[in-house]
C-alpha positions in Angstrom: 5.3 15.9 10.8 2.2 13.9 11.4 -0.8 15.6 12.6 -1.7 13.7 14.8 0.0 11.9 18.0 2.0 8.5 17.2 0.5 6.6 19.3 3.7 3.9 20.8 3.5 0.7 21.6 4.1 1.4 25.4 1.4 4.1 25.5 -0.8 2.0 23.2 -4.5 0.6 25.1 -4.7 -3.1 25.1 -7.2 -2.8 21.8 -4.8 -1.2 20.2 -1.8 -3.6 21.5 -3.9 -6.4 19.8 -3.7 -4.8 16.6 0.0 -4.1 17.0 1.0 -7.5 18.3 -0.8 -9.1 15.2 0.7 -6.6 12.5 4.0 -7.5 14.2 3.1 -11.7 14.1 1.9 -11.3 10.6 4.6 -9.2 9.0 7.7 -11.0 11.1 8.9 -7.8 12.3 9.6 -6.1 15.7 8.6 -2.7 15.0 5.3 -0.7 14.3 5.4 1.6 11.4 4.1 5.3 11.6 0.8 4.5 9.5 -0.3 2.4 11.6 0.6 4.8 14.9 -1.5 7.5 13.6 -4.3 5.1 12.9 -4.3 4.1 16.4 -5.7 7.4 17.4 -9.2 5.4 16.4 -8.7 2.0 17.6 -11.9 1.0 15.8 -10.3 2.1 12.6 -6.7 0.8 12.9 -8.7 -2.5 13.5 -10.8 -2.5 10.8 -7.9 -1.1 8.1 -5.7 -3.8 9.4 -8.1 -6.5 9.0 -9.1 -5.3 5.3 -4.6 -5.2 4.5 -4.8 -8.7 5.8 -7.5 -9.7 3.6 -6.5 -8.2 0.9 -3.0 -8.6 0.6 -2.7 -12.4 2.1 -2.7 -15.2 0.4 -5.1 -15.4 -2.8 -4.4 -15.7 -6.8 -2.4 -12.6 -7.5 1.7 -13.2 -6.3 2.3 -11.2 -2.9 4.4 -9.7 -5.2 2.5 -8.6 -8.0 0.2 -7.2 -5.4 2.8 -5.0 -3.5 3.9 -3.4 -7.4 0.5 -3.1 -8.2 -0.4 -1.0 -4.5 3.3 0.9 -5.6 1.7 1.6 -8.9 -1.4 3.2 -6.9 0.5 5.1 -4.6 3.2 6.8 -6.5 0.0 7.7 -8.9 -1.9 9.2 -5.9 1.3 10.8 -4.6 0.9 9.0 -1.6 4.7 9.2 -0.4 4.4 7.2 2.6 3.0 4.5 0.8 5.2 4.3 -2.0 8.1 4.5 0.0 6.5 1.5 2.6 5.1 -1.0 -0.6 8.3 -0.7 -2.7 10.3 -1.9 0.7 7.8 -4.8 0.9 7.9 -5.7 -2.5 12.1 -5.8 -2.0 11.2 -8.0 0.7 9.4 -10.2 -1.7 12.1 -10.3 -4.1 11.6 -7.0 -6.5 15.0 -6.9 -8.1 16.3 -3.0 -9.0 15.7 -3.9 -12.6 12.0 -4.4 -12.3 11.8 -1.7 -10.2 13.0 0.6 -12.9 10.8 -1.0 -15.3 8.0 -0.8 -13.4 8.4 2.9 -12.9 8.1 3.3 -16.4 4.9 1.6 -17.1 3.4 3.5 -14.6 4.7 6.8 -15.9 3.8 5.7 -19.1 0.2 5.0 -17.8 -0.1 8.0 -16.4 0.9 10.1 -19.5 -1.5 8.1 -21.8 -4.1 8.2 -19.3 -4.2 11.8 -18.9 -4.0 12.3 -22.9 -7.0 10.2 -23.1 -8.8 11.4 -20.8 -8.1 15.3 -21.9 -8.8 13.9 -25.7 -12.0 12.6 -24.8 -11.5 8.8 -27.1 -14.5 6.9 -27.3 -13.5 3.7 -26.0 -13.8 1.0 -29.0 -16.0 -1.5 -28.9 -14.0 -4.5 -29.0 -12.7 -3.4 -25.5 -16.0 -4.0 -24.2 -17.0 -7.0 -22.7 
């Protein structure tokens, strides 16, 4: 349960209809996910986070693709349900077959176990790694 109000479409202020209408243009859907409902509660904010997720994940050099495994990557590390759940059903949209998926979820265990053994070991990164 959310802890704070969904804000609807039908209840929504016309700022925050704006925002709506253009995650709805831009994602070619006819619905408005629950993230973006609790972000309405600060129409300043919900502005500004869309505009950033437009900027940032539109068009550039990465794949839309790689981008939506690499923000899964992110949030299953953070534990960010909601967003692991919401990026690994946009990157199906954009093709992620069930294999990769798999595979995928195994780098990023595998990341985060060698990460953590690192980082409790205390390596000193090698030179050659450095720039």
């Amino acid at each position: 349960m959310a802890l704070v109000k969904l804000i609807e479409y039908a209840e929504a202020n016309a700022e925050v209809k704006a925002v709506y209408d253009d995650i709805m243009k831009t994602r070619g859907v006819d619905w408005i996910n629950n993230f973006w409902k609790a972000l309405a509660n600060d129409p300043q904010q919900l502005r500004r986070v869309w505009q950033n997720v437009k900027q940032v994940m539109g068009p550039g050099t990465l794949d839309p693709l790689v981008k939506e495994m690499i923000y899964m990557a992110v949030s299953v590390t953070n534990g960010c349900e909601y967003c692991t759940y919401s990026h690994t059903a946009a990157a199906r949209k954009k093709g992620m077959s069930e294999v990769q998926f798999i595979e995928l979820m195994a780098v990023i265990g595998l990341a985060n176990q060698t990460n953590r053994l690192s980082d409790g070991l205390r390596v000193d990164v090698d030179k050659q790694f450095k720039p």
